[in-house]
NUGURO-650177 format. One line per 8 residues: number of its first residue (from 1); for each residue x negated, y negated, z negated of N, C-alpha, C. Coordinates in steps of 0.001 Angstrom, whole numbers. Layout:
# NUGURO-650177
NUM	X/Y/Z/X/Y/Z/X/Y/Z ~ ... .
***
This chain:
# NUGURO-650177
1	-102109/-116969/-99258/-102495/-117032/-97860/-102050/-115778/-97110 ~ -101548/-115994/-95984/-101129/-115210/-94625/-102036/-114784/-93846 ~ -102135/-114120/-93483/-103239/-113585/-91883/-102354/-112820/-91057 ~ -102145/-113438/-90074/-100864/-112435/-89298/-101839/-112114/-87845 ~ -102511/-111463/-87731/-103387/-110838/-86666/-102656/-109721/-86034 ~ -103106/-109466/-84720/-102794/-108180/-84278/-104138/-106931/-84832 ~ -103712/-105669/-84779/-104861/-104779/-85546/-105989/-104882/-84702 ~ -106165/-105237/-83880/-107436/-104777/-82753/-108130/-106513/-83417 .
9	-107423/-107612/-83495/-107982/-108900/-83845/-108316/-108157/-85500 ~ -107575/-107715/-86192/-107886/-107647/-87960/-109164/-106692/-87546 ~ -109086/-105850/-87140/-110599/-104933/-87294/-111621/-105507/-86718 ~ -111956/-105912/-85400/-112904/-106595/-85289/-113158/-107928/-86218 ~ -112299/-108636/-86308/-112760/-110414/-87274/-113024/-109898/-88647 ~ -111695/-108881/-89241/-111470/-109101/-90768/-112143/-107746/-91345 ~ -112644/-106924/-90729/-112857/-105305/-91000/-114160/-105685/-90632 ~ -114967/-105731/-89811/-116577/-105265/-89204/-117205/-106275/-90244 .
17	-117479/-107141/-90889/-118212/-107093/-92084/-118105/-106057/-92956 ~ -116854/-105465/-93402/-116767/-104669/-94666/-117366/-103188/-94427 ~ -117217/-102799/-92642/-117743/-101537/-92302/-119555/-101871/-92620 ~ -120054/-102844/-91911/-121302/-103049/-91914/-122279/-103118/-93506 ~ -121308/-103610/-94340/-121456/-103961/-95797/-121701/-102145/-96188 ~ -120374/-101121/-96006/-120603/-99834/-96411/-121752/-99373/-95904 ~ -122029/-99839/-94460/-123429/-99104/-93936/-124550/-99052/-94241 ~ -124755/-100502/-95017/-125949/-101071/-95654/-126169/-100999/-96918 .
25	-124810/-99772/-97549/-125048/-99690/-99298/-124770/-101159/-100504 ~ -124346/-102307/-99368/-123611/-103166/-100438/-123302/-102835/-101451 ~ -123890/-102995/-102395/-123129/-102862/-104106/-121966/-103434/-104712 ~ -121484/-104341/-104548/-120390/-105324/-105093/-119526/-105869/-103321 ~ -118341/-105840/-103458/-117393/-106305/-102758/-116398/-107104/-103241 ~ -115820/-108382/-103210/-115321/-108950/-103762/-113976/-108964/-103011 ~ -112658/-108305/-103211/-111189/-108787/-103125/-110615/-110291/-102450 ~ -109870/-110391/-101660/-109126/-111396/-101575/-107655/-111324/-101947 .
33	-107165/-112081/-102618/-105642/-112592/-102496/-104872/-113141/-101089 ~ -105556/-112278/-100302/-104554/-112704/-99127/-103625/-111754/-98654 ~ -102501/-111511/-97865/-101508/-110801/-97569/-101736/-111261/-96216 ~ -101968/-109761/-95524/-101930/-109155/-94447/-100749/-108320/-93545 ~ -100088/-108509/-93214/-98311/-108128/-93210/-98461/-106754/-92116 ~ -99750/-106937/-91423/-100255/-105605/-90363/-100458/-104052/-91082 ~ -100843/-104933/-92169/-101320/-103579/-92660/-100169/-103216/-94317 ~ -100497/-104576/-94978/-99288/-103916/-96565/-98334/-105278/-96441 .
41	-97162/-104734/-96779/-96393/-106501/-95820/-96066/-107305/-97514 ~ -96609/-106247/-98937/-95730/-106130/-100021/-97014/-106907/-100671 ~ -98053/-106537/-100579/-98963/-106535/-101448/-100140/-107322/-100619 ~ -101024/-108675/-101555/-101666/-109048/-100904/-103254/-107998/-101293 ~ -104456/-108372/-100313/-105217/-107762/-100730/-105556/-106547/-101993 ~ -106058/-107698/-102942/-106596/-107702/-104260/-105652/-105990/-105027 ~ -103934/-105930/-104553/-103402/-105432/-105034/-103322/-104120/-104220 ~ -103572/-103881/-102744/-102478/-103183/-101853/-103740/-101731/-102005 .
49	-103103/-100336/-102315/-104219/-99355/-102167/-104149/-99205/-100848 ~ -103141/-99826/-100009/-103472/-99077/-98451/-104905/-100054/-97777 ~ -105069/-101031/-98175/-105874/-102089/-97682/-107165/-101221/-98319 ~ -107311/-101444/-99835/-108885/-100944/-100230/-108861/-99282/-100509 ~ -107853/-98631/-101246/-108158/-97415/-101260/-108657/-96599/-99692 ~ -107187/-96931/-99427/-106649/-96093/-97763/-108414/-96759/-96385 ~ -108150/-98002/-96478/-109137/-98287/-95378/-110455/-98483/-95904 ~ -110752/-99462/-97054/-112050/-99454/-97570/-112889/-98638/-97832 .
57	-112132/-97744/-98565/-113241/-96466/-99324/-112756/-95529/-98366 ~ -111608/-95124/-98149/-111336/-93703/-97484/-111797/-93802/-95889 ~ -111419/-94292/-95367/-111291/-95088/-93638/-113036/-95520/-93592 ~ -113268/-96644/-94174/-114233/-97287/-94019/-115976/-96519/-94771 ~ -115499/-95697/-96001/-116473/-94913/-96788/-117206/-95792/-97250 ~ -116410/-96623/-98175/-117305/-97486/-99033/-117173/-97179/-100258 ~ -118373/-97040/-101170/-118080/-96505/-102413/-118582/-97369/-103617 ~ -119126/-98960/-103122/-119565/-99325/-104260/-118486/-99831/-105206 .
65	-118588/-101199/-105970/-118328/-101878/-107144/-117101/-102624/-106332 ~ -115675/-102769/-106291/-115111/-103354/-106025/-114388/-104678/-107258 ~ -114586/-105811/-106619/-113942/-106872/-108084/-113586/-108107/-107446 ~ -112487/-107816/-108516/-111218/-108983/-107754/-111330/-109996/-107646 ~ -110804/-111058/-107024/-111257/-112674/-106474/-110696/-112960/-108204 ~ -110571/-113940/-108460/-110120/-114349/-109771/-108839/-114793/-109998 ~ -108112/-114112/-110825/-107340/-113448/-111014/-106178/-114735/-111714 ~ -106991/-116186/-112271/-106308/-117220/-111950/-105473/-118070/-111200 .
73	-105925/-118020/-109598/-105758/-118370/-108632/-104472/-118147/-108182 ~ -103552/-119604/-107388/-101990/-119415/-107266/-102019/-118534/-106464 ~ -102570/-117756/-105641/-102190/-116897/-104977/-101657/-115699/-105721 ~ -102171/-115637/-107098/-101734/-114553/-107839/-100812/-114762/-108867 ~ -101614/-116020/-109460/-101026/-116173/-110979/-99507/-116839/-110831 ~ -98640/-116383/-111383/-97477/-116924/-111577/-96807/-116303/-110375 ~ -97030/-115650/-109360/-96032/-115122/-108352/-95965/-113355/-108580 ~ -97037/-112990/-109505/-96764/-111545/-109688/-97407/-111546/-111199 .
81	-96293/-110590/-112009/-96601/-110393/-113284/-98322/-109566/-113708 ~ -99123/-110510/-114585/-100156/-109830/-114758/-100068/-108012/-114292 ~ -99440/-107713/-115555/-99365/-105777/-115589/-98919/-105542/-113977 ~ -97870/-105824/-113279/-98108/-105869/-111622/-99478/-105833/-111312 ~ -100121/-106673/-111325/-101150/-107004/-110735/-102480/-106175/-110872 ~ -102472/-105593/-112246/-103586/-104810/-112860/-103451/-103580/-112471 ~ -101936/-103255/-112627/-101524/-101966/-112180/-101689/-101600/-110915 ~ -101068/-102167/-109314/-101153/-102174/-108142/-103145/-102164/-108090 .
89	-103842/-102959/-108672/-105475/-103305/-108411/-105972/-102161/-108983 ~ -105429/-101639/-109813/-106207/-100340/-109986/-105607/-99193/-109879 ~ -104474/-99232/-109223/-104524/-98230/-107813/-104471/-98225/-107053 ~ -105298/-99533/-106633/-106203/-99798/-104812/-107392/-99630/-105503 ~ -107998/-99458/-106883/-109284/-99430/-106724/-110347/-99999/-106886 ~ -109825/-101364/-108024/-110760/-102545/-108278/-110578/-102124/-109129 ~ -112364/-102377/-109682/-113599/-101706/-110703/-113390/-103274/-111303 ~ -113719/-104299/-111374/-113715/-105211/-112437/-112842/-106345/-112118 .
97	-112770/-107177/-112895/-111750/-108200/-113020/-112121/-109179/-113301 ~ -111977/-110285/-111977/-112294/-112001/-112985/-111411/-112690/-112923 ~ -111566/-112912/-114185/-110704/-114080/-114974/-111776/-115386/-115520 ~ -112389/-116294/-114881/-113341/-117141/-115087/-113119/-118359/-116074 ~ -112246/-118592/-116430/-111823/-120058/-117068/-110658/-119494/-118369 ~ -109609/-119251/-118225/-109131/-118948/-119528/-109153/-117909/-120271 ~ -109391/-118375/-121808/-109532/-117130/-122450/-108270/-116293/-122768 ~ -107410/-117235/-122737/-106092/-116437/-123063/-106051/-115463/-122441 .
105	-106036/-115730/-120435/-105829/-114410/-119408/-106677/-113692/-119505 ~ -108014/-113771/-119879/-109028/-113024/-120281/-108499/-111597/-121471 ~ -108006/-112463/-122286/-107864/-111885/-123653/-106819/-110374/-122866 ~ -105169/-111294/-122416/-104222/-110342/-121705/-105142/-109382/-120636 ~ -105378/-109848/-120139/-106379/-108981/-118624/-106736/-107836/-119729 ~ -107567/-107569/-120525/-108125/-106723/-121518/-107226/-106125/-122176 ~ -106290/-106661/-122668/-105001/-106188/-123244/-104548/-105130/-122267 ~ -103990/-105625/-121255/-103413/-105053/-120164/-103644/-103794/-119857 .
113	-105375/-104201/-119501/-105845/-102627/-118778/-105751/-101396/-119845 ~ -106119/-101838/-121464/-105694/-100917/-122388/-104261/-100077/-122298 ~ -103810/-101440/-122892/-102042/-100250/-122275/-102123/-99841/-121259 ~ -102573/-100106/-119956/-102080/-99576/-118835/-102541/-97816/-119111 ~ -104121/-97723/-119966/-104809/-96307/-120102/-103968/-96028/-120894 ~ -103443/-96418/-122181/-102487/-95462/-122966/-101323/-95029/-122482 ~ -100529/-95637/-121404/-99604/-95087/-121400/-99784/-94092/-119862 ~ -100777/-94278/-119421/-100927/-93397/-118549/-101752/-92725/-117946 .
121	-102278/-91753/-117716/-103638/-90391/-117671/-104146/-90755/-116607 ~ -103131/-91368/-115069/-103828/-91445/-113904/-104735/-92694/-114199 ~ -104300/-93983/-114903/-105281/-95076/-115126/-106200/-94830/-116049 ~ -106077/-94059/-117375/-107156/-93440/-117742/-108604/-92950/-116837 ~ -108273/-92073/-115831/-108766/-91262/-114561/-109476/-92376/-113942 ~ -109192/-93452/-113444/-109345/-94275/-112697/-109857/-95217/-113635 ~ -110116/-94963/-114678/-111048/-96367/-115687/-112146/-95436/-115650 ~ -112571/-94313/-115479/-113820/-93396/-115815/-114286/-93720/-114788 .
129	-113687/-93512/-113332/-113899/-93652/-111758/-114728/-94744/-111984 ~ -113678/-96003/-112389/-114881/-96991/-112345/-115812/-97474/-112588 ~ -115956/-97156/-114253/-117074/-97111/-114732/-118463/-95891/-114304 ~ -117983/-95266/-113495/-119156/-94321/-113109/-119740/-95233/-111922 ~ -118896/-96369/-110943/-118962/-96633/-110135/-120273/-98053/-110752 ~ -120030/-98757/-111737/-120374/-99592/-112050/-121914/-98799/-112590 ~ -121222/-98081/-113116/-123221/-97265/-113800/-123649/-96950/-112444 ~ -123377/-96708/-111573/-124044/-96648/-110335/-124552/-98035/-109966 .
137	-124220/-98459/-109931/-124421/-100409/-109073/-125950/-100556/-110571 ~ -125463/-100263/-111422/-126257/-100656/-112956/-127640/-100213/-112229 ~ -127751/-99073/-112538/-129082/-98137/-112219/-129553/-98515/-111082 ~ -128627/-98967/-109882/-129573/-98559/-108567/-129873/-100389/-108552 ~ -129448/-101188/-109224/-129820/-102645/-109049/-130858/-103349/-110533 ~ -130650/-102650/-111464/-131231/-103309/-112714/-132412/-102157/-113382 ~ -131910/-101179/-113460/-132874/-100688/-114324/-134098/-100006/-113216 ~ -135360/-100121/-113946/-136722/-100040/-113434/-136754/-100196/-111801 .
145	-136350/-101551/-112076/-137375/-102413/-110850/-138468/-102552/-110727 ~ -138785/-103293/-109419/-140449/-103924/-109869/-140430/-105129/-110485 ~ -141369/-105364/-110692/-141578/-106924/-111704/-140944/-107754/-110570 ~ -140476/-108632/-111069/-140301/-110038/-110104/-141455/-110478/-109123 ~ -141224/-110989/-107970/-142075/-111391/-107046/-142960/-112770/-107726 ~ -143997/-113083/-107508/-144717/-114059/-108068/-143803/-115406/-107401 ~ -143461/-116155/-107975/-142956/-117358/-108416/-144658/-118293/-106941 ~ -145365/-118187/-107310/-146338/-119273/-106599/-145871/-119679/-105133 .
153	-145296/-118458/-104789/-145171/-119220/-103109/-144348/-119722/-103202 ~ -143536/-120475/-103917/-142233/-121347/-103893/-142962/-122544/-103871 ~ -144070/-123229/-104321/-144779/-124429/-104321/-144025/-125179/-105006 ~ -143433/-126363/-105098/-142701/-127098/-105824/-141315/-126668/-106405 ~ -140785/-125580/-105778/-139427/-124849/-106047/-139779/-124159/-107752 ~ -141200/-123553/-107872/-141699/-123064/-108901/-141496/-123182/-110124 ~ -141213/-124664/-110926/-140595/-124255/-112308/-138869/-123969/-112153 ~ -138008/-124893/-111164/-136489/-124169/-111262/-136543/-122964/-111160 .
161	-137364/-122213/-110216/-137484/-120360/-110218/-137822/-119712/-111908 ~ -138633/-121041/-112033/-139106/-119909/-113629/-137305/-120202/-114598 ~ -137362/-121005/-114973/-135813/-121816/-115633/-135172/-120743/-115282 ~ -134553/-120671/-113935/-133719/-119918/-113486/-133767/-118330/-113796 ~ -134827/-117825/-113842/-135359/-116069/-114169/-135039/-116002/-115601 ~ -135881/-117059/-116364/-135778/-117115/-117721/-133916/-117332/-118487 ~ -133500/-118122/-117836/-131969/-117750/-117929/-131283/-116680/-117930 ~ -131671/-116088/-116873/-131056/-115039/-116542/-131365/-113687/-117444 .
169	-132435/-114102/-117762/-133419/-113046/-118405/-132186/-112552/-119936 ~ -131760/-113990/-120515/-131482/-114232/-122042/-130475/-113930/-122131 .
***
């Protein structure tokens, strides 16, 4: 996908959620595979550091969990070589990676990001980055909460809420 906006249309439509998201301490931001030609004419989203490094975090001062749309999807798969893809995404700055359905790309995706740290110190650098980023999201969302809200005021919603907690729980 294309978005061919002028910048004053991309910042107000496509930017003022993501500023408002940094303002409010959003934890997780999720990537698109779209190509924006205003801003990286080469690289869609998911990949371009001028889009998430340059405007997101630097421009915009967002510092949570960034993770990529899924990494299946024709927008990606088959028009740019995985290692492209891993490589360019994590130096724009995406902290995790989905790959939802095959295990194979799963398996490579994992493969990938390994070599990418052995053969090089700056992705090394930038796998610590992220994982500090993710132990951040960890702590400030999971560990010592309060108990769950009582389940009763849901009235009939009440056992899918329990099912659902208890899932999640396991």
């Amino acid at each position: 996908p294309v978005v061919e906006e002028t910048p004053d249309r991309l910042w107000s439509r496509e930017v003022a959620p993501f500023i408002e998201a940094a303002r409010v301490g959003v934890g997780t931001v999720m990537t698109a595979h779209v190509l924006y030609p205003e801003w990286d004419e080469e690289n869609p989203a998911t990949m371009s550091e001028k889009i998430l490094k340059g405007m997101l975090r630097q421009k915009i001062g967002y510092n949570g969990v960034l993770i990529s749309d899924d990494l299946e999807m024709k927008a990606v798969r088959g028009r740019y070589p995985l290692e492209m893809q891993l490589e360019r995404a994590n130096r724009a700055t995406v902290d995790m990676y989905l790959v939802c359905k095959e295990a194979q790309l799963q398996h490579e995706t994992w493969e990938g990001l390994i070599r990418l740290q052995e053969e090089d110190r700056q992705e090394d650098d930038r796998a610590v980055d992220a994982m500090a980023r993710i132990r951040a999201l960890r702590e400030r969302f999971l560990i010592d909460q309060p108990p769950p809200e009582e389940l009763s005021i849901l009235g009939g919603g009440r056992e899918l809420a329990m099912r659902i907690r208890a899932e999640g729980a396991a």
